[in-house]
Every structure is written in C-alpha cells, then in structure tokens.
PDB file of N, CA, C and O in Angstrom:
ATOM      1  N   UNK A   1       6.565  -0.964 -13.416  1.00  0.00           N
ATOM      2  CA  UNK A   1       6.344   0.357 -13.953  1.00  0.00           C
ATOM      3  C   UNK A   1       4.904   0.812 -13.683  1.00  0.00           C
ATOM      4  O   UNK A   1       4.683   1.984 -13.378  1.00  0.00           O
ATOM      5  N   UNK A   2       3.762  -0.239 -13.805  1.00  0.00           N
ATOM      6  CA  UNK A   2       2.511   0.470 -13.432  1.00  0.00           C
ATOM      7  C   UNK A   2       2.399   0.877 -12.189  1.00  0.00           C
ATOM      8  O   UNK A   2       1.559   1.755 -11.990  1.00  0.00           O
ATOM      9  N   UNK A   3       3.201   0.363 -11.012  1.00  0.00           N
ATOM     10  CA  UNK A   3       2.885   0.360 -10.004  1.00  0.00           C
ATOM     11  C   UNK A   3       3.354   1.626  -9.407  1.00  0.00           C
ATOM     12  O   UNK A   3       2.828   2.237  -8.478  1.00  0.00           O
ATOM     13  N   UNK A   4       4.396   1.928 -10.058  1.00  0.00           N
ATOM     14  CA  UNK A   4       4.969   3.541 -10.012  1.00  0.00           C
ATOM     15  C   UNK A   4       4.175   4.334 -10.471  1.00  0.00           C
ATOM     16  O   UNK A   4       3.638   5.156  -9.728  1.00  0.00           O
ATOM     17  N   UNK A   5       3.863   4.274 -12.018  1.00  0.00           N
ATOM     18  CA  UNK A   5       3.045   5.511 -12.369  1.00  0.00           C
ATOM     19  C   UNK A   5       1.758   5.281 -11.710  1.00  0.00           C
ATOM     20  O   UNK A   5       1.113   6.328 -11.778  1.00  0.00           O
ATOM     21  N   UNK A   6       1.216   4.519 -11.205  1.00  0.00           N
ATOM     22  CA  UNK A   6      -0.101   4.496  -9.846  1.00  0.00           C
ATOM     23  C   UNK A   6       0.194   5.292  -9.132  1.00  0.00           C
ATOM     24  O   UNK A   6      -0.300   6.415  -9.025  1.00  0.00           O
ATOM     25  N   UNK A   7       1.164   4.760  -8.453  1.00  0.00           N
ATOM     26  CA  UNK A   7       1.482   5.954  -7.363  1.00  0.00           C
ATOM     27  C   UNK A   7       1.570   7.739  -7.371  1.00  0.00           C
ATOM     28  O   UNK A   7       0.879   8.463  -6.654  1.00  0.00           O
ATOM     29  N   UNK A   8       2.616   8.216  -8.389  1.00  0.00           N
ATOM     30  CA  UNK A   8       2.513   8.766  -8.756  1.00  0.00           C
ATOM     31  C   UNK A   8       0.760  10.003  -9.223  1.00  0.00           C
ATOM     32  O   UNK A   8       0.357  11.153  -9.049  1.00  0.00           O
ATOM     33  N   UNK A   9       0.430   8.998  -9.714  1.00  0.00           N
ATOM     34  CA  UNK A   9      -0.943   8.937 -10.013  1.00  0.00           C
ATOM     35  C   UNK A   9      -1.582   9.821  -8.867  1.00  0.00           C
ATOM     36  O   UNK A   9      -1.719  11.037  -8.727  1.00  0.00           O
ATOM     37  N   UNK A  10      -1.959   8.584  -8.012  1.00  0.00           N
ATOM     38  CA  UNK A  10      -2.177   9.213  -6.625  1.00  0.00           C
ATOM     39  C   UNK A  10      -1.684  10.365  -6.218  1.00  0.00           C
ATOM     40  O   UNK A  10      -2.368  11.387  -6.274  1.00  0.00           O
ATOM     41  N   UNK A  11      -0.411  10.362  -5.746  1.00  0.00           N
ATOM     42  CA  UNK A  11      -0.372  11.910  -5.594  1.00  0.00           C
ATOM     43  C   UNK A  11      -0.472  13.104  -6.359  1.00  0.00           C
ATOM     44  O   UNK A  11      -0.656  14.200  -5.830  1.00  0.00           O
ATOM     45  N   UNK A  12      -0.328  12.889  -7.885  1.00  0.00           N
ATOM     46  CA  UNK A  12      -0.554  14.454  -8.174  1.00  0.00           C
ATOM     47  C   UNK A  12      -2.020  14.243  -8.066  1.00  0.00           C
ATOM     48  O   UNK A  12      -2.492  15.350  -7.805  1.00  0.00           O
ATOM     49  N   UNK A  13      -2.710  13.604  -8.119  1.00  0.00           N
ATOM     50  CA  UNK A  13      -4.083  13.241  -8.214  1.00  0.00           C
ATOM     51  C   UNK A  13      -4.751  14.214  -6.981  1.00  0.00           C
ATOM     52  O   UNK A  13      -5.628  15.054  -7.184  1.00  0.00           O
ATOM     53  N   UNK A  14      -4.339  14.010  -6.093  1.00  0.00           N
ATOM     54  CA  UNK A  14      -4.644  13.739  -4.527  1.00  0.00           C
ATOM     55  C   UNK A  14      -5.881  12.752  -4.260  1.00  0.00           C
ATOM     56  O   UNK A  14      -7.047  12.950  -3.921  1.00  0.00           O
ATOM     57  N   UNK A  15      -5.257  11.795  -4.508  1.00  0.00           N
ATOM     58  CA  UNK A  15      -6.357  10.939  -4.096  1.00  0.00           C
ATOM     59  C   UNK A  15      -6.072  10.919  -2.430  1.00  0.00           C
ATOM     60  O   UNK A  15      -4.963  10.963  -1.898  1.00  0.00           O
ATOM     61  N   UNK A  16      -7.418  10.839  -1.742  1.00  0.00           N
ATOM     62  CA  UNK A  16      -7.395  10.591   0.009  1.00  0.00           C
ATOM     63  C   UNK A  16      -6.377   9.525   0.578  1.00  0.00           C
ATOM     64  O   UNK A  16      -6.098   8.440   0.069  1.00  0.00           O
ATOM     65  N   UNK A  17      -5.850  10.112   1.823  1.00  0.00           N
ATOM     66  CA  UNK A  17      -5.099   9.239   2.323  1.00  0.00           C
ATOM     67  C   UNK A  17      -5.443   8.325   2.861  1.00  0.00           C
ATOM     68  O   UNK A  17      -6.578   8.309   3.339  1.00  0.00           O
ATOM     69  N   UNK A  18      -4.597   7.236   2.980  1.00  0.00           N
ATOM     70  CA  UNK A  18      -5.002   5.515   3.150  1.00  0.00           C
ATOM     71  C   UNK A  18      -4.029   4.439   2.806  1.00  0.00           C
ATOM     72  O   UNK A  18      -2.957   4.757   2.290  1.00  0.00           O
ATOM     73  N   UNK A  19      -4.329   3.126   3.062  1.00  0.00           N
ATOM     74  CA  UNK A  19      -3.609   2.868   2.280  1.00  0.00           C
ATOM     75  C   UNK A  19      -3.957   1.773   0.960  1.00  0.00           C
ATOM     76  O   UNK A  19      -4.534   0.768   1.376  1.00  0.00           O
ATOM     77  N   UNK A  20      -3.753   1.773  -0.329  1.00  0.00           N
ATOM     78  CA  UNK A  20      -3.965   1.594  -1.427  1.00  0.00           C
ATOM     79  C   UNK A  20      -3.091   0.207  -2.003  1.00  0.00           C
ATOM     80  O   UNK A  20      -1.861   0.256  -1.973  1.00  0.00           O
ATOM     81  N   UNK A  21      -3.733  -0.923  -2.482  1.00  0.00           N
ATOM     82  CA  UNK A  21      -3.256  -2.063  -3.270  1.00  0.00           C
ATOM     83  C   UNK A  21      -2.647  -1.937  -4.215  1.00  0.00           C
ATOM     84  O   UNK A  21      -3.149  -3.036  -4.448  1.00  0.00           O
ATOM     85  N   UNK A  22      -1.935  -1.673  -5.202  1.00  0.00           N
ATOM     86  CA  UNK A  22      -2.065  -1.730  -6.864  1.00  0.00           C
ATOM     87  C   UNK A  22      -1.162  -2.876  -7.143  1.00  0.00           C
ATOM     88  O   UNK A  22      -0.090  -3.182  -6.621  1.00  0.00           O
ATOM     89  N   UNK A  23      -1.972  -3.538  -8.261  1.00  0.00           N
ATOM     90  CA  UNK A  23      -1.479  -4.644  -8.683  1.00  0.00           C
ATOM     91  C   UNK A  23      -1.908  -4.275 -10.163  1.00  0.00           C
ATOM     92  O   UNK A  23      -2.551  -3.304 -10.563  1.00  0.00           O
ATOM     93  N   UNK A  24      -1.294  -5.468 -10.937  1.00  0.00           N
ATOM     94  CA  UNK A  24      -1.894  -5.353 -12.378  1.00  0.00           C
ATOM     95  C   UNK A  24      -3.300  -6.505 -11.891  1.00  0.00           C
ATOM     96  O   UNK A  24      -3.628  -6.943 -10.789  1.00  0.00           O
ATOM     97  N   UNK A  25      -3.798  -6.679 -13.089  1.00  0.00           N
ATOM     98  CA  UNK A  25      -4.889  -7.521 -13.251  1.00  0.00           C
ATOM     99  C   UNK A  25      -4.880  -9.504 -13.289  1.00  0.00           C
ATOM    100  O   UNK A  25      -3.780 -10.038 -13.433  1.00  0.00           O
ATOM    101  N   UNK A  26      -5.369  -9.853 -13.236  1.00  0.00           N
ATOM    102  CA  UNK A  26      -5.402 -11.409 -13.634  1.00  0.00           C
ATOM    103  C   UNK A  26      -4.516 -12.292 -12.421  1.00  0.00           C
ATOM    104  O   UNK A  26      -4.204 -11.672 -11.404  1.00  0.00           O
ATOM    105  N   UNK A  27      -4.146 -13.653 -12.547  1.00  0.00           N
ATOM    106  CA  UNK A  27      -3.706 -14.503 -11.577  1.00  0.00           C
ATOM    107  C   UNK A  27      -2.956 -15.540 -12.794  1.00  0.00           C
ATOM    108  O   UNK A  27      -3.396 -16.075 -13.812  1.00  0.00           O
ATOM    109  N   UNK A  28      -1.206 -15.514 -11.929  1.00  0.00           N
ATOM    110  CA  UNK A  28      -0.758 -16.525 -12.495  1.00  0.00           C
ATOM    111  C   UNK A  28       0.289 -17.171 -11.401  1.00  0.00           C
ATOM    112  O   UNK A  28       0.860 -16.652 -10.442  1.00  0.00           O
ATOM    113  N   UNK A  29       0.314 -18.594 -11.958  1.00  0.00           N
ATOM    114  CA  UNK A  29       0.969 -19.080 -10.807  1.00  0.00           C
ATOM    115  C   UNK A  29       2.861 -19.154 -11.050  1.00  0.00           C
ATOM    116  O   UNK A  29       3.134 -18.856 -12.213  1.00  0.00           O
ATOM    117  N   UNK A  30       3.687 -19.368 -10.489  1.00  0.00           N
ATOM    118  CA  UNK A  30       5.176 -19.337 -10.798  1.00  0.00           C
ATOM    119  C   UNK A  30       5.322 -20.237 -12.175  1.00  0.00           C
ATOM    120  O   UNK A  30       5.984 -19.685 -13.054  1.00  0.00           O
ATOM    121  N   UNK A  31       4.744 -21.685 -12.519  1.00  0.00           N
ATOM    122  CA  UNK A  31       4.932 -21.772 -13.810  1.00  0.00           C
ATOM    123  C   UNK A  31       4.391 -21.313 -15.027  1.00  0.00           C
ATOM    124  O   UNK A  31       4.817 -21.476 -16.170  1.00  0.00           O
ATOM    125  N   UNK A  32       3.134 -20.562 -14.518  1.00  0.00           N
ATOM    126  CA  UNK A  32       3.071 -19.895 -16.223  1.00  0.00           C
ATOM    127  C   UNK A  32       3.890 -18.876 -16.124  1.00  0.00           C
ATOM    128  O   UNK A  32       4.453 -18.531 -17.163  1.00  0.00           O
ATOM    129  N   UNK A  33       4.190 -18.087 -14.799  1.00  0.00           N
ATOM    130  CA  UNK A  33       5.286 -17.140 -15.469  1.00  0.00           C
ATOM    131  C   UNK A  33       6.501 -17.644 -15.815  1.00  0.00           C
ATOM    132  O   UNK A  33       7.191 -16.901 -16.514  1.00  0.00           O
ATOM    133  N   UNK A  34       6.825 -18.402 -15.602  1.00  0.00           N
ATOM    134  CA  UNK A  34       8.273 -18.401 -16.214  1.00  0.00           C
ATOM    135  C   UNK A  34       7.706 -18.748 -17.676  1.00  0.00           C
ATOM    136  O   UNK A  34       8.032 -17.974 -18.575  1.00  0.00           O
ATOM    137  N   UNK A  35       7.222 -19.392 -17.863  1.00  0.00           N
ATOM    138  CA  UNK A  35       6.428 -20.338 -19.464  1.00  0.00           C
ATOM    139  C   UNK A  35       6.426 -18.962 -20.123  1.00  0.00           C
ATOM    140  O   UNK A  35       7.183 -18.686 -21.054  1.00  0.00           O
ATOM    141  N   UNK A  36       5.565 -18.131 -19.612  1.00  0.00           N
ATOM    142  CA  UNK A  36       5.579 -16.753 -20.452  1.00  0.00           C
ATOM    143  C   UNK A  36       6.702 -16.040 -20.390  1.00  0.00           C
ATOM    144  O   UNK A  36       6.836 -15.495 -21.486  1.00  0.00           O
ATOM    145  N   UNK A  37       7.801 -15.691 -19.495  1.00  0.00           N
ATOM    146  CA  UNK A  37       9.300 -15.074 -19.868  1.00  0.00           C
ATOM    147  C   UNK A  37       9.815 -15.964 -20.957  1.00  0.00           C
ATOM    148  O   UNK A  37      10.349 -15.366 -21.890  1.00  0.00           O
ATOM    149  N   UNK A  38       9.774 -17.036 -21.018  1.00  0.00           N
ATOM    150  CA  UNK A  38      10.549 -17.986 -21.619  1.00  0.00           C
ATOM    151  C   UNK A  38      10.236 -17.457 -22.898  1.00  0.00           C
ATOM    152  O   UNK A  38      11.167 -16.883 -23.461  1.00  0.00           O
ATOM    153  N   UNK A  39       9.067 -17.516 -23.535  1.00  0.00           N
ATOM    154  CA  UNK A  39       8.068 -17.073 -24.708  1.00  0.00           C
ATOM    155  C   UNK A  39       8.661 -15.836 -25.216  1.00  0.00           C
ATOM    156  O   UNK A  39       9.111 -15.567 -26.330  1.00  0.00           O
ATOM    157  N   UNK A  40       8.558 -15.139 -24.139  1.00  0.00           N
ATOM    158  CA  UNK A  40       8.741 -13.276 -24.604  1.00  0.00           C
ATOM    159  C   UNK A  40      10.170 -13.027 -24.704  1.00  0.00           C
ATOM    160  O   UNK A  40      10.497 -11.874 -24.987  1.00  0.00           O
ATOM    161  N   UNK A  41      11.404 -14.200 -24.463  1.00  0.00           N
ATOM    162  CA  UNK A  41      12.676 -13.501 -24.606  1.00  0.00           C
ATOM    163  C   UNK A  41      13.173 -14.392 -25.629  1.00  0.00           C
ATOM    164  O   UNK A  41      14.308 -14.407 -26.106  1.00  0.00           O
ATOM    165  N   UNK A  42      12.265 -15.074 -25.886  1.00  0.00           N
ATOM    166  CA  UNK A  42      12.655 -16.280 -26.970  1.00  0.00           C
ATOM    167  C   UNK A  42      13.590 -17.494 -26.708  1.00  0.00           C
ATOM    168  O   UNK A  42      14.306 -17.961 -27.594  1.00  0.00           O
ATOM    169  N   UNK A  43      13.540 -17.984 -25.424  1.00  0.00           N
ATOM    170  CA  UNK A  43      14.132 -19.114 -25.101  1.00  0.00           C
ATOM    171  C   UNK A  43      13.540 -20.184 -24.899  1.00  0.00           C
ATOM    172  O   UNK A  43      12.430 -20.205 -24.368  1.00  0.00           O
ATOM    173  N   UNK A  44      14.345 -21.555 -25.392  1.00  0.00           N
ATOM    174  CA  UNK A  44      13.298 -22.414 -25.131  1.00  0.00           C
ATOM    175  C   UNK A  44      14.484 -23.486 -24.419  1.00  0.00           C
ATOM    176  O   UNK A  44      15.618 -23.879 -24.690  1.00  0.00           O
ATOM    177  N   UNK A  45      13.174 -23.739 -23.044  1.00  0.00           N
ATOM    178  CA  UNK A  45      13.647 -24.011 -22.056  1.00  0.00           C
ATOM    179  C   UNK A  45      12.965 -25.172 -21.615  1.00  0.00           C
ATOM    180  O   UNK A  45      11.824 -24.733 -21.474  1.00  0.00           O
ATOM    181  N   UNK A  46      12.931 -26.303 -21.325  1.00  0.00           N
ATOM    182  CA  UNK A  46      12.172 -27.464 -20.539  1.00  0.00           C
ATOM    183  C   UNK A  46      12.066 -26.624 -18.785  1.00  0.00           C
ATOM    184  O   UNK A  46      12.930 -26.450 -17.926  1.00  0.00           O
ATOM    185  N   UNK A  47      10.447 -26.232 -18.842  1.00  0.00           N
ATOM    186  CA  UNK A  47      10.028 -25.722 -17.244  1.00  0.00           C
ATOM    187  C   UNK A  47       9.180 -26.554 -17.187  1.00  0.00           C
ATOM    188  O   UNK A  47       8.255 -26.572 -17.999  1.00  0.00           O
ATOM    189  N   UNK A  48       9.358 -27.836 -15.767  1.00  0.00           N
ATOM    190  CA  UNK A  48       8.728 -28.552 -15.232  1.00  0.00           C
ATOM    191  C   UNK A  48       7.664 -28.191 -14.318  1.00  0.00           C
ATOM    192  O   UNK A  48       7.798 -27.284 -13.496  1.00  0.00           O
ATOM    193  N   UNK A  49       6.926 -28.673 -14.404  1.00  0.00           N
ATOM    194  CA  UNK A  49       5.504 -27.954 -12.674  1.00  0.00           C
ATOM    195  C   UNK A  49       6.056 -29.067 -11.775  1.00  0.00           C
ATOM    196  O   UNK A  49       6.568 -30.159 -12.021  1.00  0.00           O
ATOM    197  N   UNK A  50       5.832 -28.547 -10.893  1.00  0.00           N
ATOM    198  CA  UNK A  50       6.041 -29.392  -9.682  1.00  0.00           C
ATOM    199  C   UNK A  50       5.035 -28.691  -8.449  1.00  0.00           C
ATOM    200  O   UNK A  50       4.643 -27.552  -8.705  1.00  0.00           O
ATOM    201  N   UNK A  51       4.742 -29.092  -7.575  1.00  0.00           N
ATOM    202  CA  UNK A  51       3.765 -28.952  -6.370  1.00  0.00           C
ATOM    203  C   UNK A  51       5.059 -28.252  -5.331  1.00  0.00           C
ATOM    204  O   UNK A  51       6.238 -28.605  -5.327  1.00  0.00           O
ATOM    205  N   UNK A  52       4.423 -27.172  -4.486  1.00  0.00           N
ATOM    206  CA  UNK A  52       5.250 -26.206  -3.467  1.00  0.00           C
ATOM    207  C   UNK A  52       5.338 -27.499  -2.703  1.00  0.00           C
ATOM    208  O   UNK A  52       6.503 -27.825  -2.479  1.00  0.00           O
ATOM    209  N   UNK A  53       4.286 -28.451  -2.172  1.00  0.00           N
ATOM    210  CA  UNK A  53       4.260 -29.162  -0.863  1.00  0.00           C
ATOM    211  C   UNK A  53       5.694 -30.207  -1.387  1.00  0.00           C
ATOM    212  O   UNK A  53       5.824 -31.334  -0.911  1.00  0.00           O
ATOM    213  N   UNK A  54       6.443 -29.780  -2.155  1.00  0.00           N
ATOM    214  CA  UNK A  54       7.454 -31.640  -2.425  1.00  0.00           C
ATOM    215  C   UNK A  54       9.049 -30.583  -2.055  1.00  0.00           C
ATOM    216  O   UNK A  54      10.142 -31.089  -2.309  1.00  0.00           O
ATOM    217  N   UNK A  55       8.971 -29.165  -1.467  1.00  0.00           N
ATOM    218  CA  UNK A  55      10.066 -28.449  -1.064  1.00  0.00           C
ATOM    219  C   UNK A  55       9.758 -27.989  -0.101  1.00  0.00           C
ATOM    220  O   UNK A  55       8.837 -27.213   0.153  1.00  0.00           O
ATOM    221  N   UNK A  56      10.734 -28.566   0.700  1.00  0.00           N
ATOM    222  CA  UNK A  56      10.456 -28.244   2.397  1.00  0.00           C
ATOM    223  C   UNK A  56      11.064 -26.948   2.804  1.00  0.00           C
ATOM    224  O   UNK A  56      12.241 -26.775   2.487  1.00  0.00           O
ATOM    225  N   UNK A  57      10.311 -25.815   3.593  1.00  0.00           N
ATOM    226  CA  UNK A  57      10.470 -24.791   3.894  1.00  0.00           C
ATOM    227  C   UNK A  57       9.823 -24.873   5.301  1.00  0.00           C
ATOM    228  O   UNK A  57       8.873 -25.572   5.652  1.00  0.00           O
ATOM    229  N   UNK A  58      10.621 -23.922   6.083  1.00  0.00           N
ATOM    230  CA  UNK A  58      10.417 -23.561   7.321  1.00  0.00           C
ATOM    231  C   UNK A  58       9.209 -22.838   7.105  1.00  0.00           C
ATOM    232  O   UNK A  58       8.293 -23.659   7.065  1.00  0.00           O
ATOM    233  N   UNK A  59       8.808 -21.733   6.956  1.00  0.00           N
ATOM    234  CA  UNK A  59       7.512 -20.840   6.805  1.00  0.00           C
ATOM    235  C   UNK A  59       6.080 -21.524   5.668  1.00  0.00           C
ATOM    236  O   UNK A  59       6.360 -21.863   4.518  1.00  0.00           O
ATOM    237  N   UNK A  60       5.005 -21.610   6.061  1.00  0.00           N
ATOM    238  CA  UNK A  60       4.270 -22.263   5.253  1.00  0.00           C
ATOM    239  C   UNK A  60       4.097 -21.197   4.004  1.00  0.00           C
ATOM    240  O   UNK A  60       4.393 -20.021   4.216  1.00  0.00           O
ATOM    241  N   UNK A  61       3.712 -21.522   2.959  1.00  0.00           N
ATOM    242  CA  UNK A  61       3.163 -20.847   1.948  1.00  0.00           C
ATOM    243  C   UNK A  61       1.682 -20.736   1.854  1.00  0.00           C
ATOM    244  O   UNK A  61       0.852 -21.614   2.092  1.00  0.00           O
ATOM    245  N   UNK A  62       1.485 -19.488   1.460  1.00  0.00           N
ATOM    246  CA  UNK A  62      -0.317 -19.332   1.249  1.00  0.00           C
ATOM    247  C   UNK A  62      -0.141 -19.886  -0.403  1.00  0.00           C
ATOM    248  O   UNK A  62       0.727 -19.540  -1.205  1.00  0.00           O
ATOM    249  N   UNK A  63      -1.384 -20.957  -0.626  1.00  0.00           N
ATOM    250  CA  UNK A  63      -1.431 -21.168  -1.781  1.00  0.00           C
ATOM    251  C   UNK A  63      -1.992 -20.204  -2.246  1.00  0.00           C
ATOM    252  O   UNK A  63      -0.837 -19.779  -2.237  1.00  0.00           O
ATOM    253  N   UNK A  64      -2.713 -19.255  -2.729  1.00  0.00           N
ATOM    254  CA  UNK A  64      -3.090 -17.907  -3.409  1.00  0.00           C
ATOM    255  C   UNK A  64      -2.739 -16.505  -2.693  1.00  0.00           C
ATOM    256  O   UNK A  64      -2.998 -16.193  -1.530  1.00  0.00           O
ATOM    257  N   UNK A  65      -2.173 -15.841  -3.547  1.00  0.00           N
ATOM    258  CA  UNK A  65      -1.272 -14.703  -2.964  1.00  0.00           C
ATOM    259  C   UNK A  65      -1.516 -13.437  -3.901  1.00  0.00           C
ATOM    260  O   UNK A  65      -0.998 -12.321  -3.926  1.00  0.00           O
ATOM    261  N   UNK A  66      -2.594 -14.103  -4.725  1.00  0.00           N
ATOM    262  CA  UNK A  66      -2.607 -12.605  -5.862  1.00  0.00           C
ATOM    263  C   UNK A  66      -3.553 -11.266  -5.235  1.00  0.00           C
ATOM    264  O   UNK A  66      -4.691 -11.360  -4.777  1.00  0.00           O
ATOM    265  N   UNK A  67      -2.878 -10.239  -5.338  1.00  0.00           N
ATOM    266  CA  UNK A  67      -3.696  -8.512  -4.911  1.00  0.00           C
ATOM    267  C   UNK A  67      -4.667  -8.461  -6.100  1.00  0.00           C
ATOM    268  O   UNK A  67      -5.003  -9.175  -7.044  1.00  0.00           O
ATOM    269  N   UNK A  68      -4.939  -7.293  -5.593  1.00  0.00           N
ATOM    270  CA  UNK A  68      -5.987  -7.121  -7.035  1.00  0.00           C
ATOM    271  C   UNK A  68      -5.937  -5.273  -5.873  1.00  0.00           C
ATOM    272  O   UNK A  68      -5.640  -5.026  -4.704  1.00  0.00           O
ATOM    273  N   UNK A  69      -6.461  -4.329  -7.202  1.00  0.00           N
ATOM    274  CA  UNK A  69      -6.390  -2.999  -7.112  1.00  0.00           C
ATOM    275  C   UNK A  69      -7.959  -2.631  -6.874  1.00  0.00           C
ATOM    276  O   UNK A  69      -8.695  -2.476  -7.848  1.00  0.00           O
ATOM    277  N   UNK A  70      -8.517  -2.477  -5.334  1.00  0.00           N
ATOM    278  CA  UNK A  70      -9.953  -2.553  -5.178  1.00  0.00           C
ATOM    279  C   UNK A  70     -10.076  -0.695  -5.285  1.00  0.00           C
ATOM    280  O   UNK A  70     -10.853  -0.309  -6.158  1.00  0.00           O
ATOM    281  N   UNK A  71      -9.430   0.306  -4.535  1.00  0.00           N
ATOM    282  CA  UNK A  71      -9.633   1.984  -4.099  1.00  0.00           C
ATOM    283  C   UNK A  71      -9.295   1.888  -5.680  1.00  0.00           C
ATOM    284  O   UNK A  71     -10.324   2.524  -5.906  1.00  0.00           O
ATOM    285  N   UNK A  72      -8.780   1.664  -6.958  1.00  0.00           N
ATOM    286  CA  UNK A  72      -8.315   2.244  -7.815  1.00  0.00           C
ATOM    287  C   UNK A  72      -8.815   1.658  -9.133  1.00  0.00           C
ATOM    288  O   UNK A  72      -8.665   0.448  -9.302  1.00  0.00           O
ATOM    289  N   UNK A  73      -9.399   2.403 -10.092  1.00  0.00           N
ATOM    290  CA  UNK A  73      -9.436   1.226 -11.610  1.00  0.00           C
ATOM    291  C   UNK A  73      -8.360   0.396 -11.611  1.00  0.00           C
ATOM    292  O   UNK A  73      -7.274   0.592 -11.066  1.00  0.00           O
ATOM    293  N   UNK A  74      -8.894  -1.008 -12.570  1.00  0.00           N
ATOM    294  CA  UNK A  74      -7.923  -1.802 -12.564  1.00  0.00           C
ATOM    295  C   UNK A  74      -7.014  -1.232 -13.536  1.00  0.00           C
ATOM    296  O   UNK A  74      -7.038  -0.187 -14.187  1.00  0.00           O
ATOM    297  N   UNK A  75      -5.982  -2.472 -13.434  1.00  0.00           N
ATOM    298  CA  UNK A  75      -4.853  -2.021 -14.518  1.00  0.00           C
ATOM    299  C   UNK A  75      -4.794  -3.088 -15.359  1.00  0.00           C
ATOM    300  O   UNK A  75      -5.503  -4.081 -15.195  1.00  0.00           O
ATOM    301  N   UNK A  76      -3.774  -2.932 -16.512  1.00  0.00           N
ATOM    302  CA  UNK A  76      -4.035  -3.834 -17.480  1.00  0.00           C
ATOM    303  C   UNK A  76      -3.667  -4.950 -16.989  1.00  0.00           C
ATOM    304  O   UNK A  76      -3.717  -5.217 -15.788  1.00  0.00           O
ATOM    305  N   UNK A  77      -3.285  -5.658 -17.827  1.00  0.00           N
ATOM    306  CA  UNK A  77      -3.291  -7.468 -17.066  1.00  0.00           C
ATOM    307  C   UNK A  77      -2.005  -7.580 -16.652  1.00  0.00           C
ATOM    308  O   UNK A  77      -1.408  -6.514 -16.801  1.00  0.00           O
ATOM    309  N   UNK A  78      -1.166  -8.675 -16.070  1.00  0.00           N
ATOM    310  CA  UNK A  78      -0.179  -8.860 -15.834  1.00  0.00           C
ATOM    311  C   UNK A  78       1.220  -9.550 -16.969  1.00  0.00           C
ATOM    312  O   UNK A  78       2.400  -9.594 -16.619  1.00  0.00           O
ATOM    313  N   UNK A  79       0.860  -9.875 -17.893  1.00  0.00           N
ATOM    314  CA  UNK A  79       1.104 -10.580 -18.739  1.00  0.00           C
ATOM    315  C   UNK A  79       1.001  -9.282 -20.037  1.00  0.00           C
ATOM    316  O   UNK A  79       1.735  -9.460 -21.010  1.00  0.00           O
ATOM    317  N   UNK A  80       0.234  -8.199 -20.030  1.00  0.00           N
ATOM    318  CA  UNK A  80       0.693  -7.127 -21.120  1.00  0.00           C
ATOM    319  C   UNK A  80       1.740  -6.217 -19.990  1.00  0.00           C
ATOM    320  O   UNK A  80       2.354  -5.312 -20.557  1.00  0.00           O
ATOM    321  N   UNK A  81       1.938  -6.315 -18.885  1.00  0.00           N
ATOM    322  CA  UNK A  81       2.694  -5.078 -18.612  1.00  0.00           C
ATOM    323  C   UNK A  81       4.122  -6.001 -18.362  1.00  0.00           C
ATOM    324  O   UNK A  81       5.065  -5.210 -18.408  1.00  0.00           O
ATOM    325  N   UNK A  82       4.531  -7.178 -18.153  1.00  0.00           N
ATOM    326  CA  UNK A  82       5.550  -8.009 -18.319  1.00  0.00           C
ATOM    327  C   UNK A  82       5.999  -7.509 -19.471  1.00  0.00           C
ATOM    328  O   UNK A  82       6.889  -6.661 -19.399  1.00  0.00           O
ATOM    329  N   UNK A  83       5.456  -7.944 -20.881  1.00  0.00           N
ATOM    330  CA  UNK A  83       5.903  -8.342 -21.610  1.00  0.00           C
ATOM    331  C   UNK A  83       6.877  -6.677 -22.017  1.00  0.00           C
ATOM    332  O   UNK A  83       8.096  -6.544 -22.121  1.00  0.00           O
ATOM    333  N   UNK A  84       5.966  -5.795 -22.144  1.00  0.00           N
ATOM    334  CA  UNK A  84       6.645  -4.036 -21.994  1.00  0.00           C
ATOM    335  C   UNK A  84       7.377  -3.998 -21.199  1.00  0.00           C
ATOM    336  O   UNK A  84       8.410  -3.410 -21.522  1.00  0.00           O
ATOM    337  N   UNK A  85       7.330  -4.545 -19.777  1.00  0.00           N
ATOM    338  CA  UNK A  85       8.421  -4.204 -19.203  1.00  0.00           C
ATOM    339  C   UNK A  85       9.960  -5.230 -19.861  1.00  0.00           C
ATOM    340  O   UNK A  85      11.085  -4.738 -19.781  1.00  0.00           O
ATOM    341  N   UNK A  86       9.739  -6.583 -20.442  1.00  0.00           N
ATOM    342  CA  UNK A  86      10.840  -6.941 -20.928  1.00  0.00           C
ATOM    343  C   UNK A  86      11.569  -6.653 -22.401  1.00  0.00           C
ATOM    344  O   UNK A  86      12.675  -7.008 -22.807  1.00  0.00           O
ATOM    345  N   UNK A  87      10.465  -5.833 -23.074  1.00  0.00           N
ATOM    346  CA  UNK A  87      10.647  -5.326 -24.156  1.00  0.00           C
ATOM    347  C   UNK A  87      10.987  -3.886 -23.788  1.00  0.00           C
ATOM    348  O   UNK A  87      10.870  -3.243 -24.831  1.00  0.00           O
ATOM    349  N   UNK A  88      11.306  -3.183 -22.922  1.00  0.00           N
ATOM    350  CA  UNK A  88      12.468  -2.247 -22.319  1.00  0.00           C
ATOM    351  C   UNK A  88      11.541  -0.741 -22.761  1.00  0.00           C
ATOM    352  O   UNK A  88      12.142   0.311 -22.977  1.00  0.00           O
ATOM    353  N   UNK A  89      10.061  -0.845 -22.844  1.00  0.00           N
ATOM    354  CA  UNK A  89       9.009  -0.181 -22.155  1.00  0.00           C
ATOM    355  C   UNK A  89       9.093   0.910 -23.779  1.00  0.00           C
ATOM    356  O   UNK A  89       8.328   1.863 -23.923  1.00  0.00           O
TER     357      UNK A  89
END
C-alpha cells in the first residue's frame, strides 16, 4: 500500500521524471518475517533459521537485497506497514 500511495504521490505531485526506488524503511531477513506474520496473525508456529547456502538453486542469491527510498523521504518502517497491511489497513 505505501508503495502505491508513493506513486501516486509522485504523480499528482509532479515530481521530475526518472526513475524512483520506494521501499519502506529498515532490513529484515526471511526469518524475522515470517517470526513477525506469525506474531501479528496470532499463530504459533515452530520457524526454524536455516542458511540459503544448505538449498541448492540454479541462480545464486545476493545475500542483501534490501532498497531503501534515496529521490524520496523515507517511509515508515517495514514491520509498521505489514502489520496495517495484515490488519486490513
């Protein structure tokens, strides 16, 4: 949803053309998010960590993959706009 009303944003805005990042804020890796869905829908679930390198995939993985919103203020964190978006906004 932030990433829409960004956009949005932008154009009635007119912000200059280009092209533009938007992300929310902060860095998390696949097990805290699930740890945090788990939390916010109230399930409790045994989520193990495990290392990407012990699942073999054809394409390598970049170990850090998080954007960040540099042309634009940031946005709130990733972990308050989850939780609104699973609490049905």
């Amino acid at each position: 949803m932030d990433v829409a009303d960004a956009t949005v944003k932008l154009v009635v805005q007119g912000y200059p053309y280009g092209i533009y990042h938007v992300a929310n804020s902060g860095c998390v890796n696949y097990y805290e998010f699930v740890q945090k869905i788990s939390s916010l829908v109230g399930v409790e679930a045994k989520v193990t960590k495990v290392k990407e390198k012990d699942f073999e995939t054809k394409a390598p993985n970049a170990l850090k993959t998080a954007m960040s919103s540099i042309k634009l203020p940031p946005l709130r964190t990733w972990d308050e706009a989850l939780e609104e978006y699973l609490r049905g906004r």
